[in-house]
N, C-alpha and C positions, 0 to 999 in steps of 0.2 A: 671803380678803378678801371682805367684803360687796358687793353691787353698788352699791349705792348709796356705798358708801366710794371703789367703781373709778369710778365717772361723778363724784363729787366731785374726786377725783383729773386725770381729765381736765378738765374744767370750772378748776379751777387753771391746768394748765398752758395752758389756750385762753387763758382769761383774763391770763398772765403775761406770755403770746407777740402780743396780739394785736393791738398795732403793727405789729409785725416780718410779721406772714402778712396783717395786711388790706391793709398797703402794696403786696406779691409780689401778692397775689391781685387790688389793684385796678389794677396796672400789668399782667397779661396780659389783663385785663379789657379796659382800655383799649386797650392794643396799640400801638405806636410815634403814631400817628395823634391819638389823642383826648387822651394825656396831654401834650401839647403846649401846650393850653391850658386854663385854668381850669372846675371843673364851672359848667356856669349853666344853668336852666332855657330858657331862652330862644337863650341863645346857645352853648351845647354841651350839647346834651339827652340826648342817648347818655351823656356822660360823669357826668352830673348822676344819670340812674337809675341806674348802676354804682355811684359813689359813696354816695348814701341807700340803696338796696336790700339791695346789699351788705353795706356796714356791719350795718344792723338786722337781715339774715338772720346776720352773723358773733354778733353778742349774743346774738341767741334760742340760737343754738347752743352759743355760754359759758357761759350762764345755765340749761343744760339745760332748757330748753321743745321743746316741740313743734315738727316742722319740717313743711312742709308745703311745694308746689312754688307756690301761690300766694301767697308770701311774695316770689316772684322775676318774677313777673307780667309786670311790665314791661319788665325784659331778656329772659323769653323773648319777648315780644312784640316788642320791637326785633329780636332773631335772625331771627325769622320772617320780618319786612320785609326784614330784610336779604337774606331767600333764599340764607342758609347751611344748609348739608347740619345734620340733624339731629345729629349727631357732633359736627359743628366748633363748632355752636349749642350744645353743652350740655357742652360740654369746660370750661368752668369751674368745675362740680360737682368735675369729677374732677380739675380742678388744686388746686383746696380741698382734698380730701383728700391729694392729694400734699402740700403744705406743710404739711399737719400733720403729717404723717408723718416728713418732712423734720426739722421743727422738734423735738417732741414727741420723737421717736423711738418704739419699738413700747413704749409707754406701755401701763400698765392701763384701758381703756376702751375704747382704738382700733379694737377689732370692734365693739363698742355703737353708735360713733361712723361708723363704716363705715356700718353694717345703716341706721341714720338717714341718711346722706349717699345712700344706695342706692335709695332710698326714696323720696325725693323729685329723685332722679334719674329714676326713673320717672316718677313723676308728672308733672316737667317734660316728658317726650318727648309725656306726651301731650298736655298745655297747645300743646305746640310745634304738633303735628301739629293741633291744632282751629282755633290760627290760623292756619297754613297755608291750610284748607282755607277758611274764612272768605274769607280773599285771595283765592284763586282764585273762591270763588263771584262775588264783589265784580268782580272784572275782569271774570268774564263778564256779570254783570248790565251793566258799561259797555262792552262789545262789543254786546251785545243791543242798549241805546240807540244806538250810535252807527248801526245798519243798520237804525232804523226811519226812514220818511219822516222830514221834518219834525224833524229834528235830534233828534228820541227825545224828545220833551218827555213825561214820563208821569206818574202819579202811582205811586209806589211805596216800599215799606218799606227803610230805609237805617240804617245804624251811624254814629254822630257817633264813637266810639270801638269799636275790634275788642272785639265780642262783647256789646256794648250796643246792642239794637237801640232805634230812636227811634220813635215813632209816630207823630208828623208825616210829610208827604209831602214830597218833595223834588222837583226838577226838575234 
């Protein structure tokens, strides 16, 4: 069988299932806690990038596109806040592929499908670990402030969003 016949093939069954595995994948996502209440920008924001991101990373992956670990940006960057161990932060890569496995069963594609989930499993670890570090630079910067005279009033380069830095001065 053609590769391209085995990626159609899975692509089908993503596509057939994929109620059934973005409902499981966006409730361990959420985790007893956030799916309590409704996604909202504003007023459950964790729950809101789970919901969109999710989603639109599950289609690029039915639709056989390109995956990439900045598709997921946002929830690794919530992880990161959260100051979950890089494991626990990126265990939902690896429940995504369980549920399709689960679902699909050892379908014609499922290594194709693996090698892409794997892939951007890495790439998340290190998105994870840049905002990490980011963080930690960011607290020390306001440790530094808070141990100068004069309540630290300085001028200095600051991130309005992790990993964007601003060029205005901040106080």
């Amino acid at each position: 069988m053609s590769s391209v016949l085995i990626v159609s093939v899975m692509q089908e069954l993503l596509k057939k299932n994929k109620d059934l595995i973005l409902r499981k994948w966006i409730a361990y996502g959420e985790g007893p806690s956030l799916s309590k209440r409704e996604p909202h920008p504003l007023l459950n924001p964790a729950s809101h990038i789970i919901h969109t991101e999710w989603q639109e990373f599950y289609e690029s992956l039915s639709d056989g596109n390109e995956l990439c670990a900045a598709m997921l940006q946002e929830t690794i960057r919530l992880k990161a806040i959260q100051q979950q161990s890089p494991s626990e932060a990126l265990s939902f890569i690896h429940e995504l592929r369980n549920l399709i496995r689960q679902t699909t069963g050892n379908a014609e594609g499922m290594k194709e499908l693996e090698v892409k989930l794997d892939k951007v499993l890495m790439e998340s670890f290190d998105l994870y670990m840049k905002n990490r570090e980011l963080i930690f630079k960011l607290k020390m910067e306001e440790y530094k402030r808070s141990l100068m005279p004069g309540g630290g009033v300085m001028s200095f380069s600051c991130s309005s969003k992790l990993g964007e830095p601003v060029e205005e001065a901040c106080s």
